[in-house]
C-alpha positions in Angstrom: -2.5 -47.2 18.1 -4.0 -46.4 14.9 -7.8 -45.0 14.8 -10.0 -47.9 13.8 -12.0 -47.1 10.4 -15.2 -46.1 12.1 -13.2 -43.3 13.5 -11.5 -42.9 10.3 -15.4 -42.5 8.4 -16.3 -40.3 11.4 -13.6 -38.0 10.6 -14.0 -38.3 6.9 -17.9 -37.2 7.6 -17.1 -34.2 9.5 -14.1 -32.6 6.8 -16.9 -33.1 3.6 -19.5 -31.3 6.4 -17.1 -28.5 6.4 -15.7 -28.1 3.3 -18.6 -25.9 2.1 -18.5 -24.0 5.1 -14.9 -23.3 4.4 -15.7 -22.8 0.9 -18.4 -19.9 2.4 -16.0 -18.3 4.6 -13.0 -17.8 1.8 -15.9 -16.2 -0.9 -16.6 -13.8 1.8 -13.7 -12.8 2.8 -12.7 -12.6 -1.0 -15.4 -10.2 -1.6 -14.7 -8.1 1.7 -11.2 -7.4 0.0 -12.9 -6.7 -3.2 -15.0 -4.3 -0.9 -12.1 -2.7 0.9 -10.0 -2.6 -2.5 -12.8 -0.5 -4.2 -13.5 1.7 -1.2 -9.6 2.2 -1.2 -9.9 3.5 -4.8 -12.4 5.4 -4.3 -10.7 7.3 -1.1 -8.0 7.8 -3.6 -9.5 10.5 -5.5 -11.1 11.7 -2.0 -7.9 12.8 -1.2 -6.9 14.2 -4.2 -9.3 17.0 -3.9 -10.5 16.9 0.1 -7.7 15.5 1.7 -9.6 16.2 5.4 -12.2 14.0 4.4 -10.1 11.0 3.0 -8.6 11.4 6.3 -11.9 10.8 8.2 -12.8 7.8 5.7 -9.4 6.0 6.0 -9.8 5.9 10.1 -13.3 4.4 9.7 -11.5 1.1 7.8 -8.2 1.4 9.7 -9.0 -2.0 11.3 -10.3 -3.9 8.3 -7.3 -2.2 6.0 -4.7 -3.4 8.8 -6.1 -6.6 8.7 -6.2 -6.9 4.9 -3.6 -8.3 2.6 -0.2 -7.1 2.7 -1.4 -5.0 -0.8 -4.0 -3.7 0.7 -2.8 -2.7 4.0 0.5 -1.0 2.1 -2.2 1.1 0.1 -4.1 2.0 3.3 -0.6 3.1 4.6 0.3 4.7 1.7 -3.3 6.7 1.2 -3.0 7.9 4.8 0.2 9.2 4.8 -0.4 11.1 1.6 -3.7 12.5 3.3 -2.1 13.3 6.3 0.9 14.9 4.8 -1.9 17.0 2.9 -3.3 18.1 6.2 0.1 19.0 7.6 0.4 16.4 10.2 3.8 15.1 8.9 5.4 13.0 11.6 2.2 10.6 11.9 2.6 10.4 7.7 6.4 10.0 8.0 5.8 7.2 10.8 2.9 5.4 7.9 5.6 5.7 5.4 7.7 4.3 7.2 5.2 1.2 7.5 4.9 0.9 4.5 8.6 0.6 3.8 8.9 -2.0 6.4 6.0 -4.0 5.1 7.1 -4.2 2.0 10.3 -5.1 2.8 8.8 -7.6 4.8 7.0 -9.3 2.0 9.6 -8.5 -0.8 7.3 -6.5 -2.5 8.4 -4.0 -4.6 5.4 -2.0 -5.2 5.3 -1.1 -1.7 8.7 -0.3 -1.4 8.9 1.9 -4.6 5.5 3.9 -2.6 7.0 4.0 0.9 10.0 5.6 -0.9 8.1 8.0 -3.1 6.2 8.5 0.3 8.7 9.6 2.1 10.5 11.5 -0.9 7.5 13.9 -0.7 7.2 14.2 3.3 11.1 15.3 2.8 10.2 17.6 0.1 7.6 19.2 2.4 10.2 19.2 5.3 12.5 21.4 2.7 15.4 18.5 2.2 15.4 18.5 -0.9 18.7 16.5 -1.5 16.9 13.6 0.8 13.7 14.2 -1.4 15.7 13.4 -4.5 17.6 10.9 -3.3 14.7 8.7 -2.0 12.6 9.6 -5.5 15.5 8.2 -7.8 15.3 5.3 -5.6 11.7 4.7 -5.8 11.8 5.2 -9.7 14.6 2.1 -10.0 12.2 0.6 -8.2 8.9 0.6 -9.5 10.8 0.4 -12.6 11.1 -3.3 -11.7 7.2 -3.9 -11.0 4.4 -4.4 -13.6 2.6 -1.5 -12.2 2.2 1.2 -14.8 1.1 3.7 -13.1 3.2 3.6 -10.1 6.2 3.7 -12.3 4.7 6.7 -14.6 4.4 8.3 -11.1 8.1 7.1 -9.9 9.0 8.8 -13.6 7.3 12.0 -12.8 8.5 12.9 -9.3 12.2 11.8 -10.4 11.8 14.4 -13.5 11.1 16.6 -11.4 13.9 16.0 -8.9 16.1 16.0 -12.0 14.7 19.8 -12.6 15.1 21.0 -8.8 18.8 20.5 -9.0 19.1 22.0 -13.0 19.8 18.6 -14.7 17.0 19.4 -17.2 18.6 16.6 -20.1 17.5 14.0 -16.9 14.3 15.6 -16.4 13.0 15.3 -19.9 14.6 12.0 -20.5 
C-alpha cells in the first residue's frame, strides 16, 4: 500500500528540516580534515628536526588520523613510520609501512603506494639491505612518477639517485 500524501508531506517536512543540519555536519567535518591536514604538515617538519617529539604529537591524533580520509590516514602512516624509524623502533615503522602499502593498494592510490615503498626502501636501508633498499626505491620512483605530486616524485627521484650511486651506476644517479 502506498503512503497517502499526508505522509508523503510529513516526510517531505522532516528531509528540508535536516538538510541544514546535514549541511552543518559535512562543513565540520570538512574543516576537522582541513585541521588535521595542517597539523599533519606541521608534524612534518617536527620530525625532521625532533623526531621524539613528532612521535608524541602523531599518538595524540592517532584516532582522528585513522579515522580521516584514506590521504590523510596514508600521511599519518607514512609520518609515523618515518618518526619511528628515526627513533630506532623499526619493526612498529616497518609494520606502518606496511599500512600504508596496503591502504593504498586498497584505494588504488598511487601516492600512497609510491610512500609505503619509499617507506619501506629506507627502513631496509637502515636494516643494511641494501639491494632490497634499491629495489623498493626504483619502484617507488616509477611510481610517483605516475602521480601529479611534485614533490613526492622529486623525493622518489632523489632516493633512487642515490640508490643508483650505492651500487656505482653514477650515469643513473645524475640522470
Amino acid at each position: 500500500m502506498a503512503p497517502g500524501p499526508s505522509r508523503h508531506r510529513s516526510r517531505s517536512r522532516v528531509a528540508k528540516a535536516l538538510l541544514p543540519a546535514l549541511w552543518l555536519l559535512s562543513s565540520l567535518a570538512f574543516a576537522q580534515a582541513e585541521d588535521l591536514d595542517r597539523r599533519l604538515a606541521g608534524i612534518r617538519e617536527v620530525g625532521r628536526f625532533i623526531p621524539e617529539k613528532a612521535v608524541g604529537q602523531l599518538r595524540q591524533v592517532e584516532v582522528q588520523a585513522r579515522a580521516a580520509a584514506p590521504a590523510t590516514h596514508g600521511e599519518f602512516l607514512n609520518l609515523l613510520a618515518l618518526a619511528l624509524r628515526a627513533v630506532g623502533k623499526t619493526d612498529e615503522a616497518s609494520l606502518l609501512a606496511d599500512q600504508l602499502l596496503a591502504l593504498g593498494r586498497s584505494h588504488q592510490d598511487k601516492v600512497l603506494i609510491a610512500k609505503g615503498l619509499l617507506a619501506q626502501a629506507y627502513l631496509a636501508s637502515t636494516r643494511n639491505r641494501l639491494q632490497l633498499s634499491h629495489q623498493l626505491a626504483w619502484e617507488a620512483e616509477r611510481v610517483a612518477n605516475a602521480t601529479p605530486d611534485m614533490a613526492l616524485r622529486v623525493q622518489a627521484a632523489i632516493t633512487s639517485g642515490h640508490s643508483h650511486g650505492e651500487e656505482g651506476n653514477l650515469p643513473a644517479a645524475l640522470g
